[in-house]
N, C-alpha and C positions, 0 to 999 in steps of 0.2 A: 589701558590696554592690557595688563598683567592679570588684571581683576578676571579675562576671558577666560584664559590658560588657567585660570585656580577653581574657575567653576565646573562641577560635575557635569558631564555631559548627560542630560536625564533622557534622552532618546539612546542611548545607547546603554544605559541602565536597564529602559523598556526591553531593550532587543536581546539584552544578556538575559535579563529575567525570563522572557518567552523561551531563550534558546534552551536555558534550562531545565525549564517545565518540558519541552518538544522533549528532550532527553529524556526526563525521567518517564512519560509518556511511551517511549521510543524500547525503554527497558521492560512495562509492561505489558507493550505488545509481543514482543521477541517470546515475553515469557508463555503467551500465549500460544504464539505460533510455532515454538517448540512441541506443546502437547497437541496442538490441531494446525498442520502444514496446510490443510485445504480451507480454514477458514476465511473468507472476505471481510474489509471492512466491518459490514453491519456486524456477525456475528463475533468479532474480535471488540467491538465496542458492548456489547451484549455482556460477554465476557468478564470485562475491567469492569463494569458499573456492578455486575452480581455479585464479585467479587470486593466489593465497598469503594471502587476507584467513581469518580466525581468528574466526567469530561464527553464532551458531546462529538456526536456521530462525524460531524462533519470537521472536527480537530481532528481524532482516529485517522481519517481519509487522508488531510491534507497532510500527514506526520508521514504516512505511510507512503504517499506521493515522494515525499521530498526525498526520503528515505530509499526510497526503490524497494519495497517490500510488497511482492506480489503473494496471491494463494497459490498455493499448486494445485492444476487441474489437468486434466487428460486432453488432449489437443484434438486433433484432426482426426480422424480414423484413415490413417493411411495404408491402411491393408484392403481397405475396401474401391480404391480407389487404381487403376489403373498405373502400373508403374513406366508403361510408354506408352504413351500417348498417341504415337504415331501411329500404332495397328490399328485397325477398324473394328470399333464396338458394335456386336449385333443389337439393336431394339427392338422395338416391338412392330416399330414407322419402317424397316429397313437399315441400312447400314449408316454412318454416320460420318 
């Protein structure tokens, strides 16, 4: 029974080893998305591998997932868009 307790646990050597890489992975995106804030995934993976880093598109994604690391992009156009609702927009059909 002691023999258990003195054995490595090699599934959590795996998962320390992944978490490790996800990190170092995690510090050459940052370093990315410091110089380009609006980049996505793909072009953040484009990036690292130009760059001589060695990891596939869909690692990029799932780091960046776990991470909460989104691009910055321009949202809605909310100037374009009626700020009450309730007034009646003219059309072209009549009133709405």
């Amino acid at each position: 029974m002691a023999d258990i307790f003195e054995r490595p646990n090699k599934k959590s050597e795996e998962v320390r080893h992944q978490e490790e890489k996800d990190f170092n992975l995690l510090v050459k995106i940052k370093e990315v998305q410091i110089e380009h804030p609006y980049y996505g995934y793909h072009r953040i993976w484009r990036e690292i591998n130009k760059n001589g880093g060695d990891t596939t598109e869909t690692t990029v994604r799932r780091v960046m997932r776990r991470f909460g690391i989104t691009a910055v992009f321009p949202g809605k156009n909310l100037s374009k868009t009626p700020a009450n609702t309730t007034r009646s927009i003219r059309t072209f059909f009549g009133t709405r």
